[in-house]
TIDO-921577 format. One line per field, with one value per atom (N, C-alpha, C): chain; x, y, z. Coordinates in pm, whole numbers, plus 50000, padded with zeros to 5 digits. Layout:
<nodes>
unit = c(A  ...);
X = c(X  ...);
Y = c(Y  ...);
Z = c(Z  ...);
</nodes>
This chain:
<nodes>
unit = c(A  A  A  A  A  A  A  A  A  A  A  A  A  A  A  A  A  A  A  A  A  A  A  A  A  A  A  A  A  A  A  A  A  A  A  A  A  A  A  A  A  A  A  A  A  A  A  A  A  A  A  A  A  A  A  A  A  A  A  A  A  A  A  A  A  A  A  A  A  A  A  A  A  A  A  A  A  A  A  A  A  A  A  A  A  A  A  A  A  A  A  A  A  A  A  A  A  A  A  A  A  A  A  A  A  A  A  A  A  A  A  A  A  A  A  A  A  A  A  A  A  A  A  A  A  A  A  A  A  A  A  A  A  A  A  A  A  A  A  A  A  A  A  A  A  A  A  A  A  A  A  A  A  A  A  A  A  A  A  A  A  A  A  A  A  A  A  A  A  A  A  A  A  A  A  A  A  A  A  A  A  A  A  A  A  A  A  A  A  A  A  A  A  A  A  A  A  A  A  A  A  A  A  A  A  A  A  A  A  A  A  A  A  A  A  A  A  A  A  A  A  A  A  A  A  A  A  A  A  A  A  A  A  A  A  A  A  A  A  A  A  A  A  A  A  A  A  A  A  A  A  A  A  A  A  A  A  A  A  A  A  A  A  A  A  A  A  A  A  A  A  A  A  A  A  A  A  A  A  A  A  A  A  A  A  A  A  A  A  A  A  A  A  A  A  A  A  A  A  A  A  A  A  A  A  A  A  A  A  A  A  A  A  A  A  A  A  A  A  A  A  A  A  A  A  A  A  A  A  A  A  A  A  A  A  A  A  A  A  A  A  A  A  A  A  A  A  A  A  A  A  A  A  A  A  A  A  A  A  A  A  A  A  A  A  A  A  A  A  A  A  A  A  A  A  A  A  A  A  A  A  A  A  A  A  A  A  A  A  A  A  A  A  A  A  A  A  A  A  A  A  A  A  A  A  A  A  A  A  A  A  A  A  A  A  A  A  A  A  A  A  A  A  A  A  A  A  A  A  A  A  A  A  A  A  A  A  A  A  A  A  A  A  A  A  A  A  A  A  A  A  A  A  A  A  A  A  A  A  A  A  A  A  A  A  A  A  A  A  A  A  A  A  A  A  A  A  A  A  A  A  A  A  A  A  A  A  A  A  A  A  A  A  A  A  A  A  A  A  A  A  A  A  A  A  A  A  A  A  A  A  A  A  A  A  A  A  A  A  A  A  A  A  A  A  A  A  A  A  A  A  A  A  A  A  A  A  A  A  A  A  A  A  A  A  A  A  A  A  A  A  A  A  A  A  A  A  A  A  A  A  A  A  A  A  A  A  A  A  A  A  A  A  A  A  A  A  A  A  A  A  A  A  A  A  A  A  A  A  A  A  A  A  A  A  A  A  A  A  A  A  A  A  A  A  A  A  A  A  A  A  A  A  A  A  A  A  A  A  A  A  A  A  A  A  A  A  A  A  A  A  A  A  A  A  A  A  A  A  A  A  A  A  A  A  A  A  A  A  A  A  A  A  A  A  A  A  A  A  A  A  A  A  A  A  A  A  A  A  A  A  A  A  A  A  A  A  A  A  A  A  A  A  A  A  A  A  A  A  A  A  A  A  A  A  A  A  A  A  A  A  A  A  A  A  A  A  A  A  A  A  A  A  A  A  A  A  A  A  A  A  A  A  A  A  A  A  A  A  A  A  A  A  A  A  A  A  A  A  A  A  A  A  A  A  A  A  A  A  A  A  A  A  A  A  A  A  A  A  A  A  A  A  A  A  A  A  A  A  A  A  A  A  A  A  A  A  A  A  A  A  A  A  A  A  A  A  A  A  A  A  A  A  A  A  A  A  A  A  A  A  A  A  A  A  A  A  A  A  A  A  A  A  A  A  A  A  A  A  A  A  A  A  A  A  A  A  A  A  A  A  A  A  A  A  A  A  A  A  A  A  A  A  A  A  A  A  A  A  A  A  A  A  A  A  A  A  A  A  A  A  A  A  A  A  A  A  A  A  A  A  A  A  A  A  A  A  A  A  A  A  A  A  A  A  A  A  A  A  A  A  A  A  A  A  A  A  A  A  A  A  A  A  A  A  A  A  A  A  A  A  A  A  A  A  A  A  A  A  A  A  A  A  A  A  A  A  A  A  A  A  A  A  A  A  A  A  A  A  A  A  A  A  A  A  A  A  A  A  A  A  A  A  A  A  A  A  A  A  A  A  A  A  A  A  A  A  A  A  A  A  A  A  A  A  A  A  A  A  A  A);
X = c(37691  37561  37459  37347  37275  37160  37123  37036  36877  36800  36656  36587  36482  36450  36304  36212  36094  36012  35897  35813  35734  35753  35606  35534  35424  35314  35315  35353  35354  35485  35586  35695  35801  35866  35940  36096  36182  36342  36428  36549  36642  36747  36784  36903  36886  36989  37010  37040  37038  37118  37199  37300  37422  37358  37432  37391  37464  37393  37389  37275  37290  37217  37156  37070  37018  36963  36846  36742  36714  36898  36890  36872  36867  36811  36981  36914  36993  36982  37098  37043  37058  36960  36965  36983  36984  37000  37065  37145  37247  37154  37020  36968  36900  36903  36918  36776  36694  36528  36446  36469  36425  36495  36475  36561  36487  36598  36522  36591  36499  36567  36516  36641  36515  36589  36520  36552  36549  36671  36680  36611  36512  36423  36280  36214  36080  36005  35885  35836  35744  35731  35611  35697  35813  35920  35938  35951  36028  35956  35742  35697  35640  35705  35683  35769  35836  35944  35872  35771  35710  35603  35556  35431  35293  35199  35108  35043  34992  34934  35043  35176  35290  35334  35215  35258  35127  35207  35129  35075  35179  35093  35162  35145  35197  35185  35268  35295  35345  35246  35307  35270  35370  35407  35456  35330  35401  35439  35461  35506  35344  35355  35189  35129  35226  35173  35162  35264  35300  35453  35492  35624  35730  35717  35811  35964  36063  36243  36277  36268  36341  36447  36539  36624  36624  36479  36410  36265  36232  36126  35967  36014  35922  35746  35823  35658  35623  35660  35597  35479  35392  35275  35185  35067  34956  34839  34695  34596  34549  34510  34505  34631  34676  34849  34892  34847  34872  34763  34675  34556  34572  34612  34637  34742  34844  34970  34986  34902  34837  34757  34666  34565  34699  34781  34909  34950  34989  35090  34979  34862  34780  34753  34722  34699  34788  34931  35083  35068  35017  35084  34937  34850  34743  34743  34707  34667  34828  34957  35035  35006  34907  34865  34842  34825  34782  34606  34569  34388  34387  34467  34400  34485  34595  34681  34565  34668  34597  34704  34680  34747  34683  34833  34817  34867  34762  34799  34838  34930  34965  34935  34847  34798  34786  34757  34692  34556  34510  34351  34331  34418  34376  34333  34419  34390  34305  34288  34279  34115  34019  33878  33884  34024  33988  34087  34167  34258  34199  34121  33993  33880  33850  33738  33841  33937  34014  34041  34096  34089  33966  33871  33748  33697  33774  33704  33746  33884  33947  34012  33932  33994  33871  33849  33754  33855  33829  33798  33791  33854  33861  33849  33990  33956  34025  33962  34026  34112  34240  34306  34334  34332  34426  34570  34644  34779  34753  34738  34811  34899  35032  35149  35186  35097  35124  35256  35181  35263  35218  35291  35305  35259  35139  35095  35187  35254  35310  35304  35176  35110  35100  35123  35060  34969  34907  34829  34675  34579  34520  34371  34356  34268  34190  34254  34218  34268  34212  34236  34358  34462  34607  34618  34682  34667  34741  34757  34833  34806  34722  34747  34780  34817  34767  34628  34623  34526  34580  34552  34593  34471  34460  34394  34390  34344  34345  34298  34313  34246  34295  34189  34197  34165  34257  34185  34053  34046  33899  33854  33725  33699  33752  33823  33875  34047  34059  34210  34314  34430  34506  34535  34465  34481  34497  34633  34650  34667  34496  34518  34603  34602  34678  34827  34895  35010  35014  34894  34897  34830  34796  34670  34783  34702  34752  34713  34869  34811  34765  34669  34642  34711  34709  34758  34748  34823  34804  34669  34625  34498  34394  34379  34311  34267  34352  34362  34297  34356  34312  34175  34113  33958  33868  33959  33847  33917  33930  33984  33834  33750  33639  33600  33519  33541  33466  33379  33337  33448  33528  33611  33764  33736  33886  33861  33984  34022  33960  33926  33899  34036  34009  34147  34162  34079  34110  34137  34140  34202  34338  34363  34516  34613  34575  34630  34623  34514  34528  34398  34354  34217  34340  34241  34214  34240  34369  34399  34264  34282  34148  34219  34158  34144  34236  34212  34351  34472  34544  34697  34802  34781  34871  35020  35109  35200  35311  35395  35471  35533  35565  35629  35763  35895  35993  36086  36118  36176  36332  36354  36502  36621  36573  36678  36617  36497  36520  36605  36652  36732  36677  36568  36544  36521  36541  36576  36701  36636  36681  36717  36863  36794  36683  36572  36471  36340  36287  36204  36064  36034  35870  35903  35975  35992  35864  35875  35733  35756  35754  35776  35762  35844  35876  35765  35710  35610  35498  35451  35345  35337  35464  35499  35475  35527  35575  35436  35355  35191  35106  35178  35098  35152  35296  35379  35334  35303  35254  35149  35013  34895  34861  34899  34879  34956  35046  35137  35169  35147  35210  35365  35414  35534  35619  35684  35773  35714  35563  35545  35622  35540  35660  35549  35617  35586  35660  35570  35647  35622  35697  35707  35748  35636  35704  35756  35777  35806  35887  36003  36095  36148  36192  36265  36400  36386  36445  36418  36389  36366  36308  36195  36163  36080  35993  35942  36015  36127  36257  36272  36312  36322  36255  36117  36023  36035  36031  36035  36183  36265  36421  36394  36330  36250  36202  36118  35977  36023  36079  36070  35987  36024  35918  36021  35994  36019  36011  36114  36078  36131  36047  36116  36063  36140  36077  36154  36100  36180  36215  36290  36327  36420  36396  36462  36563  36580  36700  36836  36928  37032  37061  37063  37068  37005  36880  36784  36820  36839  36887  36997  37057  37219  37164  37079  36979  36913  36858  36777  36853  36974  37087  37173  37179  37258  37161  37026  36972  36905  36871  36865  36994  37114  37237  37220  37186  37222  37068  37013  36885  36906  36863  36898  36726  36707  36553  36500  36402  36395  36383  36321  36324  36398  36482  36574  36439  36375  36329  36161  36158  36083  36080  36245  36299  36317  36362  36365  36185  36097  35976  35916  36011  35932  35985  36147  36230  36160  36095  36057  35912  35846  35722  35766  35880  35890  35962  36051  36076  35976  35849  35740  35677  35628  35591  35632  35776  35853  35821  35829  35836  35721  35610  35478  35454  35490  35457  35557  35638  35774  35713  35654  35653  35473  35426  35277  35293  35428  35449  35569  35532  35601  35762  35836  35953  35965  36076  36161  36274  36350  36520  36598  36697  36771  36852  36897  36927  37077  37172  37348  37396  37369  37457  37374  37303  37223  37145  37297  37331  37229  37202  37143  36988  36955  36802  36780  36625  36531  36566  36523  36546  36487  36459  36453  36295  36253  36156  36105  35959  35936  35935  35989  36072  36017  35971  35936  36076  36095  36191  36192  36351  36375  36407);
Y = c(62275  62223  62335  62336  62463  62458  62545  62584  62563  62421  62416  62551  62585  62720  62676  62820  62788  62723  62676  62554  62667  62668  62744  62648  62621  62552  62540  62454  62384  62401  62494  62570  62416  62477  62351  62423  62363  62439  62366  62425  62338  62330  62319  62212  62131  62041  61936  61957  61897  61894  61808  61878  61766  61625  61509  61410  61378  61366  61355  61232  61177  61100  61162  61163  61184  61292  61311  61396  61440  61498  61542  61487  61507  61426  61361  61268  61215  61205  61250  61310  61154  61113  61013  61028  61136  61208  61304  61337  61522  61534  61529  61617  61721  61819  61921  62002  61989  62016  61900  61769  61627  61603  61644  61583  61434  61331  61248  61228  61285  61263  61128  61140  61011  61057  61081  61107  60961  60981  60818  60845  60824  60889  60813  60780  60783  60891  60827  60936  60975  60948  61004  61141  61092  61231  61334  61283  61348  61401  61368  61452  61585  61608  61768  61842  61776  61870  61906  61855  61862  61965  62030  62145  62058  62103  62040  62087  61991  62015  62059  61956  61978  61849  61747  61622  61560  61523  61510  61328  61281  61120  61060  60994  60887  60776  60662  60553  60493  60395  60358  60247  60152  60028  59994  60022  59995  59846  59829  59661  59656  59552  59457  59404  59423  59382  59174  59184  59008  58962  59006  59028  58978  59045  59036  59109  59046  59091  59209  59330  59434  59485  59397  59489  59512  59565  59632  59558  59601  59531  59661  59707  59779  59759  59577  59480  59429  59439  59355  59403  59548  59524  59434  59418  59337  59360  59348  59391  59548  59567  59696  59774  59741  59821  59871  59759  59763  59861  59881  59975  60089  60117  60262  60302  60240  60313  60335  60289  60301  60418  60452  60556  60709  60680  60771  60786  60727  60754  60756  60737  60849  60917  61010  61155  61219  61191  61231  61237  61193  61185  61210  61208  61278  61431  61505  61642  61740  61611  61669  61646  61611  61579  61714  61723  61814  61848  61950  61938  61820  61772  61704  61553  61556  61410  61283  61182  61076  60966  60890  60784  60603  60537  60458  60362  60227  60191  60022  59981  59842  59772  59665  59602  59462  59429  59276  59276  59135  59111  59113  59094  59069  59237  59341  59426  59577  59509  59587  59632  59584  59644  59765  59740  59851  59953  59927  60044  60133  60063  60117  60200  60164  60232  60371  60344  60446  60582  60532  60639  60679  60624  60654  60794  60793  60903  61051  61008  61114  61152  61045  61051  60988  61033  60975  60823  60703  60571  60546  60517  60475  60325  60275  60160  60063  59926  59807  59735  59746  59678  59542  59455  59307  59287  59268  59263  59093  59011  58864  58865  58771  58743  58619  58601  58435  58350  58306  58256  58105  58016  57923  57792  57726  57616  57491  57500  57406  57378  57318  57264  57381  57407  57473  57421  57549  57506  57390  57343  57270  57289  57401  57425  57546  57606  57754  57774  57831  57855  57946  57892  57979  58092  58187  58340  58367  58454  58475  58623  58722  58830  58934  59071  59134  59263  59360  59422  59548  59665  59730  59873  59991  60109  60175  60231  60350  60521  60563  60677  60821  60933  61033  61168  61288  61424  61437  61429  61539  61398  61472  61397  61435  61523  61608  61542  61438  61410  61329  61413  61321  61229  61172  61024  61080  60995  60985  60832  60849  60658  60643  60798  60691  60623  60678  60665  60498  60402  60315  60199  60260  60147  60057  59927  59800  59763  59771  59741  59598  59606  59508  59396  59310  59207  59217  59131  59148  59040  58938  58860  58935  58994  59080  59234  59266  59390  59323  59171  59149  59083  59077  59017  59150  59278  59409  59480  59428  59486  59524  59493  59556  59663  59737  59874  59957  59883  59983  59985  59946  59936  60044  60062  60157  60293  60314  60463  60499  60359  60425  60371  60503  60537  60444  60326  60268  60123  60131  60012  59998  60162  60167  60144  60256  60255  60193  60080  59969  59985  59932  59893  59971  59965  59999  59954  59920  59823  59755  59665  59640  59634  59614  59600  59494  59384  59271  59292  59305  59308  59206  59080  58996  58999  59007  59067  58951  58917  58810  58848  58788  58836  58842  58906  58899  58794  58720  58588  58576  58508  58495  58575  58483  58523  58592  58677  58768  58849  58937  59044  59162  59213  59339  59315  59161  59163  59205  59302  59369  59330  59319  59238  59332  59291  59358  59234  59211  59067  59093  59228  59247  59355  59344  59361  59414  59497  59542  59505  59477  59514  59617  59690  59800  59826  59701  59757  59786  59738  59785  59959  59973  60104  60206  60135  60251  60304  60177  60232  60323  60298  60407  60561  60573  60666  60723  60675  60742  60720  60716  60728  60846  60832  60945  61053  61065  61179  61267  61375  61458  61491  61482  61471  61612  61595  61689  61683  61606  61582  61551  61565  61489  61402  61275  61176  61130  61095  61088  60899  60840  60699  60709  60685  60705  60587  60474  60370  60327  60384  60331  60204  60164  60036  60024  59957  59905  60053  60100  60230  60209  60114  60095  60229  60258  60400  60494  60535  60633  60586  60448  60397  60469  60437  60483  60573  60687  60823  60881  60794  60852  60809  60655  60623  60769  60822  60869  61016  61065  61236  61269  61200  61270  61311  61375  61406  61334  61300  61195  61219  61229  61245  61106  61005  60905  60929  60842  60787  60633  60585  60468  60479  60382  60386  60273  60234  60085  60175  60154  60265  60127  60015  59925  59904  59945  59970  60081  60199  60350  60300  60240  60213  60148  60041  59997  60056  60179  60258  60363  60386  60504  60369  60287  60226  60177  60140  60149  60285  60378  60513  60552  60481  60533  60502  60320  60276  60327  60389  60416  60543  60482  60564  60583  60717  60800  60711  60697  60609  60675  60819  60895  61026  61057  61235  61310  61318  61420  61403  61307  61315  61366  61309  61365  61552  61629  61748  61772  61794  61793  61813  61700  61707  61814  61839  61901  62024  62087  62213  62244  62133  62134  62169  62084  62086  62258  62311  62436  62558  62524  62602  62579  62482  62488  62586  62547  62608  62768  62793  62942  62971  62893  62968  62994  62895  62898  62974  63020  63124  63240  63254  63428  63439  63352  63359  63366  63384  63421  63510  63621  63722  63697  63749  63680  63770  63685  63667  63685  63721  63741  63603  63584  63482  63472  63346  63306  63305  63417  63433  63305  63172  63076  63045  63062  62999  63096  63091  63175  63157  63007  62979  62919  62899  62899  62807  62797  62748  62590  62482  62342  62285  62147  62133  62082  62079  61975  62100  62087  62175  62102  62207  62165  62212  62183  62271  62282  62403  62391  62268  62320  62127  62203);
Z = c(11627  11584  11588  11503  11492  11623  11611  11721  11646  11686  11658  11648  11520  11546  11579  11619  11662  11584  11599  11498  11437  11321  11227  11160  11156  11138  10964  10918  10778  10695  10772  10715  10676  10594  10542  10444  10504  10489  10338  10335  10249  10292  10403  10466  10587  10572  10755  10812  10924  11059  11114  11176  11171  11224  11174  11189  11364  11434  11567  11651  11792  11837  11983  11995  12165  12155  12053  12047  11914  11864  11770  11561  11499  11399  11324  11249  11159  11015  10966  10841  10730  10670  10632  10429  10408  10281  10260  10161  10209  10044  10024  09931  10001  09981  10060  10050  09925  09897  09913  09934  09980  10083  10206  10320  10366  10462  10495  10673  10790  10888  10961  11070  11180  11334  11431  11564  11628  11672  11755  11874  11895  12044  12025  12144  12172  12096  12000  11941  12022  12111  12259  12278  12306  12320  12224  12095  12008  11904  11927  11817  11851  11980  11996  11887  11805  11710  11637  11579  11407  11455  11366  11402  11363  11453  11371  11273  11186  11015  10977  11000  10882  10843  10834  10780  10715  10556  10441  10481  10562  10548  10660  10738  10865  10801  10825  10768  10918  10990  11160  11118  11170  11200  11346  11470  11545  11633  11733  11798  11775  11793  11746  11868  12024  12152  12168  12045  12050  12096  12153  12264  12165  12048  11932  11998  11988  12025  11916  11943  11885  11925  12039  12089  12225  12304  12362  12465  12512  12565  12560  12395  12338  12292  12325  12265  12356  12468  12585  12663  12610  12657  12584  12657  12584  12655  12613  12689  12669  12753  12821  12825  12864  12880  12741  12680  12459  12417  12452  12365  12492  12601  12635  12596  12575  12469  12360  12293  12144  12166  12235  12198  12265  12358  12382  12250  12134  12052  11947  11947  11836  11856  11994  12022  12010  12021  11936  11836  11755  11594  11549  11579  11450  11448  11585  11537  11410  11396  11315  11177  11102  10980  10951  10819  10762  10706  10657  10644  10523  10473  10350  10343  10493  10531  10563  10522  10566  10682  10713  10796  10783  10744  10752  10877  10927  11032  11047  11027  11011  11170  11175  11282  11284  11387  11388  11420  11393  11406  11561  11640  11757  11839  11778  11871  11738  11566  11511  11532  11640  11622  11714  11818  11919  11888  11759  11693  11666  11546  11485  11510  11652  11674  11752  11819  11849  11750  11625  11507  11448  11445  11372  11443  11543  11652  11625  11529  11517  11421  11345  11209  11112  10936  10861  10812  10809  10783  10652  10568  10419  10388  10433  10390  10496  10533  10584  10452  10462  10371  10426  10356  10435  10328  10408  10376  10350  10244  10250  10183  10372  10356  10243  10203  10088  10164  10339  10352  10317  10279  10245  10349  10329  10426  10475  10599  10609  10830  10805  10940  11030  11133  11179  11303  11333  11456  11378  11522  11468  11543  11601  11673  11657  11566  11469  11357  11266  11113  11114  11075  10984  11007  11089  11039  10914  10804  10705  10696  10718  10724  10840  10810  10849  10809  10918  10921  10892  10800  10795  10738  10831  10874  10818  10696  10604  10629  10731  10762  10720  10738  10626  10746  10708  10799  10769  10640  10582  10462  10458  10320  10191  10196  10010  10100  10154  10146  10012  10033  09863  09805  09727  09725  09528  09488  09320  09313  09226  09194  09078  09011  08888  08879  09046  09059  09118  09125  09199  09138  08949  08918  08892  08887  08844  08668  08642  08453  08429  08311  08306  08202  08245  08106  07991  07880  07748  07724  07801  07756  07820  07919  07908  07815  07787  07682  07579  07504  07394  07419  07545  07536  07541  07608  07550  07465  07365  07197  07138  07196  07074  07094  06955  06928  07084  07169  07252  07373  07391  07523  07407  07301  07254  07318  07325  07386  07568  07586  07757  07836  07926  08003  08057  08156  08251  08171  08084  08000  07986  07966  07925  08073  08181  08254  08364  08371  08425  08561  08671  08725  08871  08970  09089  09192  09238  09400  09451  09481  09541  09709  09819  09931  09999  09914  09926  09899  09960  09922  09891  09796  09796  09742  09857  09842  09973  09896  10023  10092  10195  10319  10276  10347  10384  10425  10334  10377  10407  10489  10496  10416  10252  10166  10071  10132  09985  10003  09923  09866  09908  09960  10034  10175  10234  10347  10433  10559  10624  10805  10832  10989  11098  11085  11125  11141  11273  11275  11198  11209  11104  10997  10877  10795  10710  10666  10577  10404  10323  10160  10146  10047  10015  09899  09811  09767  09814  09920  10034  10071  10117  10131  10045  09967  09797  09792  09754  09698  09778  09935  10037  10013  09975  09965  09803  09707  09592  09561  09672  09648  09710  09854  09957  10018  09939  09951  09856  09815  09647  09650  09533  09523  09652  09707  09773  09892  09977  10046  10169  10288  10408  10493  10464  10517  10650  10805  10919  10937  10964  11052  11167  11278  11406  11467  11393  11455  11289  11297  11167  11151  11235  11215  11098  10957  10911  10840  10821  10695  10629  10584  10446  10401  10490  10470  10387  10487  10452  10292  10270  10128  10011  10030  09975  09915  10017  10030  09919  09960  09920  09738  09732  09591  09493  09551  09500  09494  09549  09567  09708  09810  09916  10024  10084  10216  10355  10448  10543  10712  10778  10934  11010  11081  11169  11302  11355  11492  11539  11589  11627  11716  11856  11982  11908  11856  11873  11774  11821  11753  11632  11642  11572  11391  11453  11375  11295  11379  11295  11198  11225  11157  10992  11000  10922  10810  10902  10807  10721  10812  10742  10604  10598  10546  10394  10410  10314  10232  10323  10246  10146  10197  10135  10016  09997  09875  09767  09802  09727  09634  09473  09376  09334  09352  09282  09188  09161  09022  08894  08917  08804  08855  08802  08833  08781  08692  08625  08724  08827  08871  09025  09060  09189  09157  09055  09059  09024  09018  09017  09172  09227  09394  09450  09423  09478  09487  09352  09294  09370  09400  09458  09594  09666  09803  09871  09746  09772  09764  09660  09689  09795  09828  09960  10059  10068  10166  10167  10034  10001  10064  10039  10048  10184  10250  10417  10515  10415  10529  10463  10342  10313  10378  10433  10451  10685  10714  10907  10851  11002  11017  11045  10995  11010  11170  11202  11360  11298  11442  11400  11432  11348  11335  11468  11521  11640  11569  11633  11629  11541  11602  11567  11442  11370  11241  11143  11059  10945  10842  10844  10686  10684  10570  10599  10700  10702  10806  10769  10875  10880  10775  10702  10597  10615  10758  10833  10932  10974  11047  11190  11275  11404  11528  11647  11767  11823  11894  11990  12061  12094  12198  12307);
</nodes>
């Protein structure tokens, strides 16, 4: 197995690492300019690997502090105990963004004002999205109004951070098109290529029997994901999930042309996420070699921009595909 090399700060490789458990990564892709890993480990532990400002977007989904069964007794804080381990695992994972990364933060209402004010501190604030689950009314409690969403954190390094709407507009209908057919609405762009996400996300939950259900109890939609993954990431990007679960992230990523490192303690879960990365076919080749080409410049730019070091005996071939701290 190769020998982790030292972390250079934004550097980015073209090969894996053997697929291994108990620290070391798992290679969830053998594309070799798009890697997609995941360390079966505590990411409290395990994001000393990544350098910081070598990650284009965070995508965290973590336990929600509602003593949800993962396996683990990963969800059983709540309180206090829940928002000091939360503000632990964002002082981990932000200063690794990059100057122009953003992070998204999937939450609940109950603990999302003191998430919030937690990141605002340390991060610029875009948008409160609400995720509605369109779950379906059928009784319920009777002493408070329905929950049906969640809460979800849009935050940004800088204000010049990457956001491509056009990768995310929503087209519009044909009765709409044909009610602005007249001559002053021809030839504008946002006609053609469709309006602007709004803030609401109606988008259904994960049900039993759909078909991208995964055994995993908080399941995300993959179109949820997708739109975070090709708004806020540029193609060949590397996107981190420190709380993977089912992979849908990884999905995404393996979708789109991006780059992907997570973590997840449940080996269960890992098995999950390796098994749906497998079956995932690019959606465009001519768009996956595009990222590829982007993700090897990168690379180029940030290994010929540090002094090279001498190669460690056992590791012949280039640098990791992911930028790595020693372990």
């Amino acid at each position: 197995m190769r020998t982790l090399p030292e972390a250079v700060p934004g550097a980015a490789a073209a090969d894996t690492i053997t697929p291994t458990v108990g620290g070391d990564a798992i290679a969830l892709t053998a594309t070799p300019a798009l890697p997609a890993l995941l360390y079966q480990e505590d990411v409290l532990d395990g994001v000393r690997r990544l350098a910081d400002g070598s990650i284009d977007l965070v995508v965290a989904d973590p336990p929600y502090g509602l003593g949800k069964d993962y396996g683990n007794d990963s969800d059983r804080l709540s309180g206090q105990a829940y928002l000091e381990w939360s503000e632990r695992w964002i002082d981990a994972v932000v200063p690794k963004l990059s100057p122009r990364g953003s992070l998204y933060l999937f939450c609940t209402w109950q603990y999302s004002p003191e998430l919030f004010v937690m990141l605002k501190r340390r991060l610029t604030m875009v948008n409160e999205i609400i995720w509605d689950r369109r779950v379906p009314s059928m009784g319920g409690t009777t002493r408070k109004y329905s929950s049906v969403h969640d809460n979800i954190g849009f935050f940004a390094k800088a204000r010049d951070y990457y956001f491509d709407l056009d990768s995310v507009r929503v087209p519009y209908d044909a009765e709409t098109k044909k009610a602005r057919s007249r001559p002053r609405f021809e030839g504008k762009k946002w006609l053609e290529v469709g309006y602007n996400p709004k803030d609401l996300w109606s988008v259904p939950r994960i049900h039993r029997q759909d078909p991208e259900r995964a055994d995993h109890p908080t399941q995300k939609p993959l179109q949820i994901v997708e739109r975070m993954v090709l708004s806020s990431c540029p193609p060949g990007g590397l996107v981190l999930d420190p709380f993977t679960g089912s992979g849908t992230t990884a999905v995404a990523c393996a979708r789109h042309g991006r780059r992907f490192v997570g973590f997840e303690i449940n080996p269960a879960y890992v098995d999950v996420a390796r098994a749906r990365v497998a079956s995932v076919m690019p959606l465009a080749r001519a768009d996956a070699a595009q990222a590829a080409e982007a993700a090897e410049a990168a690379a180029a730019a940030s290994i010929a921009a540090v002094p090279s070091t001498p190669a460690a005996a056992n590791d012949a071939g280039p640098a990791d595909a992911l930028p790595h701290l020693a372990s």
